[in-house]
C-alpha positions in Angstrom: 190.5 56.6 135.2 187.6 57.1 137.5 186.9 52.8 136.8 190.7 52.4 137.1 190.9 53.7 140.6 188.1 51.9 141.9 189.5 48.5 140.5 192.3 49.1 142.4 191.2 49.6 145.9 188.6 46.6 144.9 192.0 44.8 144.3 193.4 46.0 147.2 190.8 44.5 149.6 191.0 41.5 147.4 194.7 40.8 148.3 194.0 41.1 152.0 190.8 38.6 152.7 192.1 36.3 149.5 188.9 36.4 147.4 189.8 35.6 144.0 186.0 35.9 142.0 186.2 39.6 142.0 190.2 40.2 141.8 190.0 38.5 138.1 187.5 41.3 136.8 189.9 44.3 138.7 192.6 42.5 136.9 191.1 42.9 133.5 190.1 46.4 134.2 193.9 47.1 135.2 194.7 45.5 131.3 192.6 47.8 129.6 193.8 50.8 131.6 197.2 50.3 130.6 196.4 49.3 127.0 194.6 52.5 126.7 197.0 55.0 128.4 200.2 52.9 129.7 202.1 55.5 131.4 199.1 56.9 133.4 197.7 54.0 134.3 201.5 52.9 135.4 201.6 55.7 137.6 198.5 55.6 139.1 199.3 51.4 140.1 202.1 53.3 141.9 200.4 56.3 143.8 197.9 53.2 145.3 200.7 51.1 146.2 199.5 47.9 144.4 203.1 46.4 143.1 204.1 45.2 146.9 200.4 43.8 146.7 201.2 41.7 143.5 203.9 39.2 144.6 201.0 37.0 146.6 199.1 37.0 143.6 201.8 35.4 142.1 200.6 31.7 143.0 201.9 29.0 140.5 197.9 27.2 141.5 196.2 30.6 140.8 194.2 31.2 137.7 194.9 34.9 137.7 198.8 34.3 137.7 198.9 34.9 134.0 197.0 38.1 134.1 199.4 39.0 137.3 202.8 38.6 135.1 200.9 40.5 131.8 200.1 43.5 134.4 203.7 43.4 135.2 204.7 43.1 132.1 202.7 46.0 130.2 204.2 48.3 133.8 207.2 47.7 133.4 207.3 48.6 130.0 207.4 52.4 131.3 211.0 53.0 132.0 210.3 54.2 135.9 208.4 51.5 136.6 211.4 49.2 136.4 213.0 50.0 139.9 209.6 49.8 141.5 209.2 46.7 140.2 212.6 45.1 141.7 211.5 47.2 144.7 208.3 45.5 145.7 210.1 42.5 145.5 208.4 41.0 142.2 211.2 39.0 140.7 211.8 36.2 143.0 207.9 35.1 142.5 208.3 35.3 138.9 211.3 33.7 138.4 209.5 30.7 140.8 206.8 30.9 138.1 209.7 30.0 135.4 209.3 26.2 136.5 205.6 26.3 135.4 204.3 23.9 133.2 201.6 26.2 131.8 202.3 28.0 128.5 200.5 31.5 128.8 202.1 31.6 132.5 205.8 31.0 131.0 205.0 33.6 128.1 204.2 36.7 130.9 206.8 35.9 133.4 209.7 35.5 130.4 208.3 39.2 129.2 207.5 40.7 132.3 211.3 39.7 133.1 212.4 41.1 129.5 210.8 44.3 130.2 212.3 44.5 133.9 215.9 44.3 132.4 215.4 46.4 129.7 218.1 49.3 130.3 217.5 48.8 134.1 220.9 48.0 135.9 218.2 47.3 139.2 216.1 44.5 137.2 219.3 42.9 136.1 221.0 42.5 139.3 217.9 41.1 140.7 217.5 38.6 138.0 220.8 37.4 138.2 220.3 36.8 142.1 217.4 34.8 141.5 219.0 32.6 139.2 216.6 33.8 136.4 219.0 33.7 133.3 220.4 29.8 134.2 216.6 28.7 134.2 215.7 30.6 131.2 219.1 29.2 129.3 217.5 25.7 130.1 214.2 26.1 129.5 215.5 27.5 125.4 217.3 24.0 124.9 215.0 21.6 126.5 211.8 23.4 124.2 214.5 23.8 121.2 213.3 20.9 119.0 209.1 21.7 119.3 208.6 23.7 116.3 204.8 24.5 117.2 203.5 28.4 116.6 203.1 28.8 120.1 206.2 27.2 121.8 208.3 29.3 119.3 206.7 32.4 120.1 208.1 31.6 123.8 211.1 30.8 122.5 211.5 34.4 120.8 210.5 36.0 124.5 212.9 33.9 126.3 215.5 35.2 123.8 214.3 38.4 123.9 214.9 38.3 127.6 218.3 36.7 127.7 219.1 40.0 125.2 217.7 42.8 127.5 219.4 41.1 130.5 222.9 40.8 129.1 222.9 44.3 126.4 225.9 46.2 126.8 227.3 44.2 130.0 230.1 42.8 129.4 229.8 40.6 132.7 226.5 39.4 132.0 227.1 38.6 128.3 230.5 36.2 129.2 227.9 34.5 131.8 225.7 33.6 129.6 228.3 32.4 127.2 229.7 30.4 130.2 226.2 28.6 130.7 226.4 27.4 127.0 224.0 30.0 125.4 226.0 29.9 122.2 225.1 26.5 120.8 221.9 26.7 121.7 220.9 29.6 119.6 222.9 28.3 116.7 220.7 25.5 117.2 217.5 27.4 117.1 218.5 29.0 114.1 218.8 26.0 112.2 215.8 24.7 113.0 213.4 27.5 113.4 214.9 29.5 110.0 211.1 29.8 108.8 210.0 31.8 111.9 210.4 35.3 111.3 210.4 36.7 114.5 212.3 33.8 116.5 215.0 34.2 113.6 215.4 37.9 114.0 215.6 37.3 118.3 218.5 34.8 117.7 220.8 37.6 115.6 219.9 40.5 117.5 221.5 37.8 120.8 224.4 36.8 118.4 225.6 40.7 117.9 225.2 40.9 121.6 227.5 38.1 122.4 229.7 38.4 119.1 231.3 41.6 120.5 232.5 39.6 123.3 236.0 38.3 122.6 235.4 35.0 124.4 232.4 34.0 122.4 234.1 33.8 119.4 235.9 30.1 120.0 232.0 28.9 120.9 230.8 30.3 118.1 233.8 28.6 115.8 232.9 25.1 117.7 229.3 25.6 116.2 227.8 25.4 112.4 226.9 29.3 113.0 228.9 29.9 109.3 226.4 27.7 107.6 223.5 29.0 109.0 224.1 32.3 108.8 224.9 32.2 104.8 221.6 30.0 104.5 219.9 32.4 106.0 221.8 35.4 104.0 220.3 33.5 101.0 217.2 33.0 101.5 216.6 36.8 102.2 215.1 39.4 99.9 214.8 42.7 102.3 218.0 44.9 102.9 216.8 45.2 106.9 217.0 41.3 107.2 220.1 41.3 105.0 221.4 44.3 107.4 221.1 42.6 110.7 222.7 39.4 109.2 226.0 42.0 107.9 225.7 43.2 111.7 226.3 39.7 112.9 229.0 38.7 110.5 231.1 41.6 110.9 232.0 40.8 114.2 232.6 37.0 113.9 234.6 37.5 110.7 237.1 38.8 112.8 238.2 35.5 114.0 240.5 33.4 111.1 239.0 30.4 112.0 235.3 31.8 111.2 236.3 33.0 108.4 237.6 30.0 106.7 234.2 28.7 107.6 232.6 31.6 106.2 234.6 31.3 103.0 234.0 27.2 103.0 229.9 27.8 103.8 229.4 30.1 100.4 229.7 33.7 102.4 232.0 35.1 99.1 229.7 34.1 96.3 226.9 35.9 98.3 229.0 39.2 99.0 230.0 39.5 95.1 226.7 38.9 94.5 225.5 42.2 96.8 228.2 44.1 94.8 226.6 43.0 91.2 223.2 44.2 92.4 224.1 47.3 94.1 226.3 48.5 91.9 224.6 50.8 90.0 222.1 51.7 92.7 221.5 55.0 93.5 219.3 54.2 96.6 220.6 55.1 100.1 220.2 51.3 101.0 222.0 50.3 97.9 224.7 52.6 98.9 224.9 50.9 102.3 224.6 47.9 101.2 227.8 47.7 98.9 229.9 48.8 101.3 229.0 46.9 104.0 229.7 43.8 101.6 232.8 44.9 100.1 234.3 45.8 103.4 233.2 42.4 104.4 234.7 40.8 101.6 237.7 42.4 102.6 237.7 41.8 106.2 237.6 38.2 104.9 240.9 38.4 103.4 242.5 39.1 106.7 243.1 35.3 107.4 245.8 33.8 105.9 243.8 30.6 105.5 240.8 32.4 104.1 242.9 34.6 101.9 244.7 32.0 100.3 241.4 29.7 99.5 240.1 32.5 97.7 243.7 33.2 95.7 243.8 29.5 94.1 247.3 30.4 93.0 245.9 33.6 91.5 243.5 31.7 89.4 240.9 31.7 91.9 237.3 33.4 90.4 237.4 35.3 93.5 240.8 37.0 93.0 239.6 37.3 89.4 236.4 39.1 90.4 238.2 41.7 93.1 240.3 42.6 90.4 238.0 43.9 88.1 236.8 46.5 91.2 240.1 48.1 90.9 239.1 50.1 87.4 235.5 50.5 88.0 233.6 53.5 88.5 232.5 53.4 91.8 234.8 54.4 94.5 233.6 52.1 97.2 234.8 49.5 94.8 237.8 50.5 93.7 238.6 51.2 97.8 238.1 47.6 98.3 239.6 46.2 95.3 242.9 47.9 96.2 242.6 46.8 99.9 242.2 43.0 98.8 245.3 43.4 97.0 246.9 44.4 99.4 245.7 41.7 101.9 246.5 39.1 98.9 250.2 40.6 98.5 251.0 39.3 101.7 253.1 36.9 101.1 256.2 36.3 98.3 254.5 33.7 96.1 251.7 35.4 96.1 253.1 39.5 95.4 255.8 37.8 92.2 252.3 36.2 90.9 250.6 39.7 90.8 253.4 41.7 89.8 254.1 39.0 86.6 250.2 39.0 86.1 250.4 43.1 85.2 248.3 44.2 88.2 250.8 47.1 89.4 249.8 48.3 85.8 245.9 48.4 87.6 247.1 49.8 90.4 248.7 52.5 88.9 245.8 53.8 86.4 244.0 53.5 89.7 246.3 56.2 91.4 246.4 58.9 88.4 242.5 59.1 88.2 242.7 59.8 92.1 245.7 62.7 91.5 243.2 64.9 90.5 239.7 63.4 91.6 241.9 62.9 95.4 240.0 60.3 97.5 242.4 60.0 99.9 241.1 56.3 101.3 241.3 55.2 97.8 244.8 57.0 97.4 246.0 55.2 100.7 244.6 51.9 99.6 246.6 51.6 96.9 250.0 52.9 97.6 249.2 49.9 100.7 248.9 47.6 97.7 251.7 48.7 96.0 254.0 48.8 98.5 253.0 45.2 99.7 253.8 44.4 96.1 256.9 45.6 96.4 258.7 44.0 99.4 259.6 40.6 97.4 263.2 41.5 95.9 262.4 39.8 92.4 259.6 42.5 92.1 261.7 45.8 92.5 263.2 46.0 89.7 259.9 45.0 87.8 257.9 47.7 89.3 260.3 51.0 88.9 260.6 49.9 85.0 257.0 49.8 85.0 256.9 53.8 86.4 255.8 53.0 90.1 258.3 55.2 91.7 257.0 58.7 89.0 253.4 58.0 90.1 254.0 57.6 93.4 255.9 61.1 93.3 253.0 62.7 91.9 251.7 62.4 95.9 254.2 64.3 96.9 252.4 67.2 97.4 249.3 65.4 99.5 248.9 67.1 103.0 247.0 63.7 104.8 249.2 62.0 106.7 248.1 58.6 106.0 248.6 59.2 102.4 252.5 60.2 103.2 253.1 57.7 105.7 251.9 54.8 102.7 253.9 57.1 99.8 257.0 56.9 101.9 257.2 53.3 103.0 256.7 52.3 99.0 259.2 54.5 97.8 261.5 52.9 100.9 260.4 49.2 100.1 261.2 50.0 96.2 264.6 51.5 96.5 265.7 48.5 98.8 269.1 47.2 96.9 268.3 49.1 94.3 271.0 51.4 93.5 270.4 53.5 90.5 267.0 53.7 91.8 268.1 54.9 95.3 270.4 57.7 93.3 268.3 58.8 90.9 265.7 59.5 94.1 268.3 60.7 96.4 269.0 63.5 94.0 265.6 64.7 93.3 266.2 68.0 95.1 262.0 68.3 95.8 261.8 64.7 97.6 264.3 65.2 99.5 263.2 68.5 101.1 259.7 67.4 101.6 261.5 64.4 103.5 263.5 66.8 105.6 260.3 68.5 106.0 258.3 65.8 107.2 261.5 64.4 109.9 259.8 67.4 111.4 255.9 66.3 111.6 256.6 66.1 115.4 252.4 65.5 115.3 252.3 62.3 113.2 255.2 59.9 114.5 254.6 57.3 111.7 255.6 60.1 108.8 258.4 61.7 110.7 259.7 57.7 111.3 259.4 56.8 107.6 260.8 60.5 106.3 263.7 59.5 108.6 264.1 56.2 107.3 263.5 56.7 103.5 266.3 59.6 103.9 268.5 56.9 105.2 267.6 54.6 102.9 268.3 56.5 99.9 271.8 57.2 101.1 272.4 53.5 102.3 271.6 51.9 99.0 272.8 54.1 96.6 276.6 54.9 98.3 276.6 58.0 96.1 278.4 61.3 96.8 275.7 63.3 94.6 273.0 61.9 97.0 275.0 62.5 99.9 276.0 66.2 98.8 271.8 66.6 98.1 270.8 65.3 101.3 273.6 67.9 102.9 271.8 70.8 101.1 268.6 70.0 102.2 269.4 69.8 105.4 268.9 66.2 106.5 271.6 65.6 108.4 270.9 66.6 111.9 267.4 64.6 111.3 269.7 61.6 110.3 272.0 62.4 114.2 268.4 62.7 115.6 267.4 59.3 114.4 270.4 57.2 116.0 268.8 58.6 119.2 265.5 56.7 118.4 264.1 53.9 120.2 264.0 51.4 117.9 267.2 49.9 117.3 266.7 49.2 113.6 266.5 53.0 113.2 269.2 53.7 114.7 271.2 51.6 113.1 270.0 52.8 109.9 270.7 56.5 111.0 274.8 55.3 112.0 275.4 53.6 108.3 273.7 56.3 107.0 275.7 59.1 108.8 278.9 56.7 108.3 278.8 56.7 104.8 278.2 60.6 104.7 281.0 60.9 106.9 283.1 58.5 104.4 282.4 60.3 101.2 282.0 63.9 102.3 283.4 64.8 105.1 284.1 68.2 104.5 281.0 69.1 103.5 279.2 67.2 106.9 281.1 68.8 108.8 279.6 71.8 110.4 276.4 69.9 110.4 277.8 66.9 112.3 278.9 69.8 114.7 275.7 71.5 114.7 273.9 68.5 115.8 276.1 67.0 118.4 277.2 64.3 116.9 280.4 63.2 118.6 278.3 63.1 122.1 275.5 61.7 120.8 278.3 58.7 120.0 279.6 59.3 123.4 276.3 58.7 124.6 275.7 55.6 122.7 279.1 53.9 123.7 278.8 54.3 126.8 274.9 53.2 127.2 275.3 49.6 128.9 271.6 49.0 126.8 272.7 49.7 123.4 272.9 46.5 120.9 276.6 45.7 119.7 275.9 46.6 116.4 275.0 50.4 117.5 278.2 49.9 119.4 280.0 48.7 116.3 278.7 51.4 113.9 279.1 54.4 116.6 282.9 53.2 116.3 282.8 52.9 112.9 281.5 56.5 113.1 284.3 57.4 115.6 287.5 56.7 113.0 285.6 58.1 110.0 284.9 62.0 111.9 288.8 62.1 112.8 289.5 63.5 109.6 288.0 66.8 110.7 290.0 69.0 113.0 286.9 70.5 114.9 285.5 66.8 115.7 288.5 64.9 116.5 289.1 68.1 119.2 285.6 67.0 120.2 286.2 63.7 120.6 289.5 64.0 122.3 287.5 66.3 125.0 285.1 63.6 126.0 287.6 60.9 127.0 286.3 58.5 124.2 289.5 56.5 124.8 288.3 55.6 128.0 284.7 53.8 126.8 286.0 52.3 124.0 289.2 49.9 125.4 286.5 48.7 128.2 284.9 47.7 125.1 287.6 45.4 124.4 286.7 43.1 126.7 283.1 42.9 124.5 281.2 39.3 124.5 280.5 40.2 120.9 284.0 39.4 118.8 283.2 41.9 116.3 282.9 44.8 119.0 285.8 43.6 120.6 287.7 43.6 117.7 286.6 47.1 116.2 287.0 48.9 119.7 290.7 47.8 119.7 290.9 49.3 116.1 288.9 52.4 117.4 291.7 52.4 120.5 294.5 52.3 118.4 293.2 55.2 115.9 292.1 57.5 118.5 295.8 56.9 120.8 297.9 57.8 117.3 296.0 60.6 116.7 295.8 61.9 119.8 
């Protein structure tokens, strides 16, 4: 320390009459300080007040210039160093030094500007105003092509810099994307695949930018699906393999990547991850599956990409997914249901499945998991199954094949995702399905877990769905029994809640529901309907300038079917219905025109 403090006064007088012979040796001493102890030799450079000294040593002609940017560059790898730095005005002489045409003096300015950016909002904003990041963007593509050791160990500081000066900033990141970063990496990668360390650079800059939303048209406009599954190939450690996964996942987001991820060979290297990792007990093994299975389906999120891979449901992809679905592993079986359910998304594809046996799959799936009860592997496949079940050729098929008892066996589950998927297959199965819809609509036990669940104030999705199936299984069935059930179990003023909803489908659903209640069992509706305020809930809903004509059309409906009972018709002669319903006449809808002069002429002869 002693030698260290002595070098730097030496340096010190050095700066100030401009001898050079002696500042090279201070120099060198400086080095070996800060190899030895970095952090108090960095600290002692700033009790002596040598960083304002350094920015005149920073001469382009100068001999010590290299020495100059590797001081700065070891200091500033102390993180409260950085501001000092900025402060003593270091980076406009440095990024000057950027138009050098010596190699060791490029190599210390592009890391002692790394180093300056690194986590240091100060260093950034300072680089930026110095134009450092558009010279260093052009120096990478105009020394792209020169494959020589030491050019591309520049190459991996200057992308090393680019990454510390745009990490985590959003702003930064879409300007370096503006200046045409993107190509020029994919570019590198291609031609610099056998250089570990340049190689590794370019991903680590590709996960920074692939978060960005905007990067991920540049990235389509490049081959960076191609050289990213070459590289995935070629790789033997799970690290490397790791940071290639961190880059796909991102891009695989975007369709149009995918497709080029499915058309460069991406697939055939995930299933081959699965086959080795298996059966691996290992932590990385572990990792490793998932993070290619989730991948794999991730990939199947593109219509285009998910269709390649189904070939009509001959594809050896499709083939190989499905054999996931009864294995042991429950990473696999997790995936294989959720790529079933990306496959069943449209008609062609769900009537191929269902014909092919798979809900059989499916279902063997679900009754190991009744007991065993992963809930992600539960909620995977009632997703698939209910996908399945939304062609109308396949209903039929799939409640002879037991769907709707398995799916019952979930009744019980207390995760709301699992409901919210249990409800909306029993809702998509029952659709025009009559006997179905009555034999469900008089299970006493669904239905008062349903009226249970129009109460799950805390999760919207299952108290919509409860709402809707109870509608449902009213609607499609027309049956007094189910009608009489759903009275007992007290549904209906969940059912007068609904046509309140925002959605307009629901509410509609809720009015044919509560008409055909009305229709077949008045008497027993009755001190439910008024309980829950039905007639001015109508009242409301006629007279609501927003409401769609078909609410209109089935509140009116609603109107003439309630008369019947003595205690609502006194209701609904209290609220001047008359009065809403012949200014309705004069509807621009025929049919609500039409229906409120019915209405009018029911409610004036029995008034």
């Amino acid at each position: 320390m002693d030698n260290l403090s002595e070098a730097l006064e030496k340096l010190k007088l050095a700066s100030s009459d401009g001898t050079s012979d002696s500042t090279e040796s201070c120099l060198d001493c400086l080095l070996k300080a800060l190899a030895n102890n970095n952090t108090e030799a960095s600290m002692k450079i700033q009790e002596m007040g040598i960083l304002p000294l350094l920015p005149t040593l920073l001469n382009p002609q100068s001999s010590c210039t290299p020495k100059v940017a590797n001081i700065i560059a070891e200091v500033a790898k102390t993180e409260f160093m950085r501001s000092p730095c900025v402060d003593a005005g270091l980076i406009p002489p440095l990024v000057q030094l950027l138009n050098s045409t010596d190699q060791e003096v490029l190599l210390q300015t592009g890391r002692a500007l790394g180093n300056i950016c690194y986590d240091s909002h100060e260093g950034r904003s300072a680089v930026h105003l110095a134009g450092g990041a558009q010279i260093v963007a052009e120096l990478i593509k105009s020394l792209s092509q020169n494959t020589d050791p030491e050019n591309e160990k520049l190459l991996t500081v200057f992308c090393g810099m680019l990454v510390n000066y745009s990490n985590d900033n959003d702003s930064l990141q879409a300007q370096l994307i503006n200046m045409g970063v993107i190509p020029t990496l994919v570019k590198l990668l291609g031609i610099h695949s056998h250089n570990t360390a340049l190689t590794e650079m370019c991903l680590i800059a590709f996960g920074n930018l692939a978060e960005l939303e905007s990067s991920k048209e540049q990235f389509a406009s490049t081959n960076i699906a191609e050289e990213l599954v070459r590289l995935f190939q070629k790789q033997t450690e799970h690290e490397k393999k790791e940071m290639i996964f961190e880059v796909l996942a991102p891009l695989a987001e975007n369709d149009m990547i995918k497709l080029q991820l499915v058309e460069a060979g991406l697939v055939e290297c995930l299933l081959e991850v699965v086959a080795q990792t298996v059966d691996g007990e290992r932590e990385e093994d572990i990792a490793q599956l998932k993070t290619a299975s989730d991948l794999m389906v991730l990939l199947l999120l593109g219509d285009e990409s998910m269709q390649k891979l189904f070939e009509g449901g001959k594809g050896s992809v499709f083939q190989r997914v499905l054999s996931w679905i009864p294995s042991h592993n429950h990473q696999l079986q997790l995936a294989g249901a959720l790529a079933i359910a990306n496959f069943a998304r449209n008609d062609g594809n769900c009537i191929h499945m269902v014909d092919t046996g798979i809900v059989q799959k499916l279902l063997e799936l679900l009754d190991r998991h009744v007991e065993e009860g992963n809930v992600t592997v539960q909620h995977a496949a009632l997703s698939a199954l209910r996908n399945l079940a939304i062609p109308v050729v396949n209903k039929s098929k799939m409640l002879s094949a037991g769907v709707a008892e398995v799916v019952l066996k979930f009744l019980q589950s207390e995760m709301p995702p699992v409901q919210f998927k249990l409800l909306g297959t029993l809702r998509m199965l029952i659709d025009t399905q009559d006997e179905a819809a009555e034999q469900l609509g008089t299970n006493g036990k669904l239905v008062e877990r349903l009226v249970e669940w129009c109460e799950a104030k805390d999760h919207a999705g299952v108290m919509g769905e409860s709402n809707r199936l109870l509608s449902a299984l009213i609607r499609h069935s027309k049956s007094k029994e189910v009608v009489r059930t759903v009275i007992q179990g007290g549904g209906v003023k969940h059912l007068v809640t609904m046509a309140t909803s925002e959605h307009m489908i629901m509410q509609n659903e809720a009015l044919v529901a509560l008409g055909l209640i009305a229709a077949l069992d008045l008497a027993a509706a009755e001190k439910d309907f008024v309980g829950a305020n039905l007639v001015s809930v109508l009242h409301k809903l006629l007279s609501d300038e927003r409401s769609a004509p078909e609410i209109k059309y089935n509140s009116m409906i609603l109107i003439c079917a309630v008369m019947g009972s003595e205690p609502l018709h006194k209701e609904v002669q209290s609220l001047a219905f008359i009065d809403v319903v012949s200014k309705l006449r004069a509807h621009e809808n025929k049919t609500v025109s039409h229906q409120a002069s019915l209405t009018e002429q029911r409610l004036t002869a029995q008034s």
